[in-house]
C-alpha positions as CSV (number, residue, x, y, z in Angstrom):
1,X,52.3,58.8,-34.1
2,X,50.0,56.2,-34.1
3,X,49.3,53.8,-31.0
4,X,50.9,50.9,-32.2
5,X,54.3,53.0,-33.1
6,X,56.8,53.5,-30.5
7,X,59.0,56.5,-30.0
8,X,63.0,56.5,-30.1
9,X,64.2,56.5,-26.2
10,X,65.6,60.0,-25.5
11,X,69.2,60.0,-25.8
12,X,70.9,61.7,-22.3
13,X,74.3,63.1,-22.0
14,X,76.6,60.7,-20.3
15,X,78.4,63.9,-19.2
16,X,78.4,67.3,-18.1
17,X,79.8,70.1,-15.5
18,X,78.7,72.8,-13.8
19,X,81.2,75.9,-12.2
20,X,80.1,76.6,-9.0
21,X,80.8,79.5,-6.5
22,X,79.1,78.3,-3.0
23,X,79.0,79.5,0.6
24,X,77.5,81.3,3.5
25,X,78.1,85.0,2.5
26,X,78.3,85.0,-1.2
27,X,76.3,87.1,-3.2
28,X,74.9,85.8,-6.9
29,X,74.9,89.6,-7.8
30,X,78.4,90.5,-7.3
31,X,79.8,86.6,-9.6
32,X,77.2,87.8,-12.3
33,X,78.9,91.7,-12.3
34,X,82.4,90.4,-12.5
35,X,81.8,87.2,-15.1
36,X,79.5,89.7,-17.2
37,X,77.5,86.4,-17.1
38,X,73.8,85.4,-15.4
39,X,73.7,82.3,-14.1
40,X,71.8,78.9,-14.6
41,X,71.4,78.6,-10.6
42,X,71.4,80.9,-8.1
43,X,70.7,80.7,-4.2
44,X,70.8,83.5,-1.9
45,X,70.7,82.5,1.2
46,X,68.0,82.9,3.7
47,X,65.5,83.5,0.4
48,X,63.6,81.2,-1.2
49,X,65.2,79.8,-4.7
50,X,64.4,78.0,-7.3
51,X,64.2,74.7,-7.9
52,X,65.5,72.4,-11.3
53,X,62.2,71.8,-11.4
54,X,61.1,75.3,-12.0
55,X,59.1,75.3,-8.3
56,X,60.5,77.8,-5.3
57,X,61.5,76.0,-2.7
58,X,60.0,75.3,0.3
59,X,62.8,76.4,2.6
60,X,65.0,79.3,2.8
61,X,68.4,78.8,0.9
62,X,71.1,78.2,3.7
63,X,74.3,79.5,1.7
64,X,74.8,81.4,-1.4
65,X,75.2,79.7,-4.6
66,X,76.1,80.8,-8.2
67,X,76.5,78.4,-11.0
68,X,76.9,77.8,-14.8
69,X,76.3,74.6,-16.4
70,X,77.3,73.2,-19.8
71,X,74.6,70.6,-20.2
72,X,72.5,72.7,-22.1
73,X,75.3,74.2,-24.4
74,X,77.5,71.6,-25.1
75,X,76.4,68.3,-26.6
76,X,78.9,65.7,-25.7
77,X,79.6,62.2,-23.7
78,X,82.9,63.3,-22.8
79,X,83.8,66.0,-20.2
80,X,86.7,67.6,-22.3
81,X,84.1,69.9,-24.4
82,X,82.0,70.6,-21.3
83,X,85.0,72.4,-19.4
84,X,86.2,74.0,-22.3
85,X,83.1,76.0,-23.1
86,X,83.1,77.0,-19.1
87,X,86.8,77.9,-19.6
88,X,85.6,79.8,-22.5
89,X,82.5,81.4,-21.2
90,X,83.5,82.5,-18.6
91,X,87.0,84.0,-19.4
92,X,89.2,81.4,-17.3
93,X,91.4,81.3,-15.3
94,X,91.3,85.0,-13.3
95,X,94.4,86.0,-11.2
96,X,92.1,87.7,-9.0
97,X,89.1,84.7,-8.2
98,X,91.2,83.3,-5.4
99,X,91.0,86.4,-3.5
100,X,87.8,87.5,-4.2
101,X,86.1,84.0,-3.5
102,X,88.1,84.0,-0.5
103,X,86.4,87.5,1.1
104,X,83.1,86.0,0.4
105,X,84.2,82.5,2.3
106,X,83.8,80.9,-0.9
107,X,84.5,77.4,-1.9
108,X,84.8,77.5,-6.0
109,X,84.7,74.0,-7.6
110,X,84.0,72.3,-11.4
111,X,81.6,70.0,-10.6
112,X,82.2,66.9,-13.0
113,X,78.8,64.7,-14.2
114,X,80.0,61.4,-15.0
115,X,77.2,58.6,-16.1
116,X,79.3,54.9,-16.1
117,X,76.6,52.8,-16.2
118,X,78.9,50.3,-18.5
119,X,81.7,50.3,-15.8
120,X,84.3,51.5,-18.3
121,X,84.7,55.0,-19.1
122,X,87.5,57.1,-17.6
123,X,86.6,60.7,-16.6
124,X,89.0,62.7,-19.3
125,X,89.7,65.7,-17.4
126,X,92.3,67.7,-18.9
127,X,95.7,68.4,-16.9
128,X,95.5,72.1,-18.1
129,X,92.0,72.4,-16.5
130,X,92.9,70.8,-13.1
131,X,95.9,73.2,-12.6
132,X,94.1,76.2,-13.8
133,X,91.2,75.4,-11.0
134,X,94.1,74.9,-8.0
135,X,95.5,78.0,-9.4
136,X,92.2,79.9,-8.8
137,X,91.8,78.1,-5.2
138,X,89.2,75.9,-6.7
139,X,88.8,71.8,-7.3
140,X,87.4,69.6,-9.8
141,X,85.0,67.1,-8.6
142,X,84.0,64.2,-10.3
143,X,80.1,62.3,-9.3
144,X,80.1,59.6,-11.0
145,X,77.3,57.7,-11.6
146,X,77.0,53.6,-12.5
């Protein structure tokens, strides 16, 4: 490129979501086992993890976390494709995920990334999603962004 050129801005997603398993006594081992599936982030607590910036922290983790993200995978502004491809990856919904977050004092959520800057997109989470998370003991959780 020469100095006078100027490069296309780099296009972000307005939208993505990340499944999430969080809390004090759960292990990143055992979620990888039973979803046959490593994750994009993993915290064990009371270890060092590491960061989205690729450095280990500075601090010990102080719960357990195990999560799988779309934004990498799916290439869309809308959330609909996002969940789908976690629904799909990672065999949802399980009878058994309630209970088995639930001896590891889990908390399981769908976290929602929703970029509004304009004011006037609507998060399009599908109905079917929502009830198959409370089904599982888990919630969706939009953070939206303007």
């Amino acid at each position: 490129m020469r100095p006078d050129e100027k490069s296309a801005p780099i296009a972000h997603a307005l939208a993505h979501a990340t499944f999430i398993i969080s809390g004090e006594f759960v292990s990143a081992q055992f979620w990888s086992a039973y979803f046959g599936v490593q994750p994009d982030r993993e915290i064990t607590k009371g270890q060092p993890f590491k960061l989205p910036s690729g450095k280990l922290s500075p601090r010990p983790g102080t719960l357990g976390l195990w999560a799988v993200e779309s934004k990498s995978a799916v290439h869309s502004d809308s959330l609909g494709p996002h969940l789908k491809y976690l629904v799909g990856r990672l065999g949802l919904p399980r009878a058994d995920l309630r209970e088995l977050a639930a001896a590891q004092g889990a908390k399981v959520a769908l976290w929602c990334y929703w970029m509004n800057e304009s004011g006037d997109r609507v998060p399009d989470v599908p109905d079917d999603i929502r009830a198959m998370m409370e089904a599982m003991g888990g919630t969706v959780e939009i953070d939206e962004y303007r």
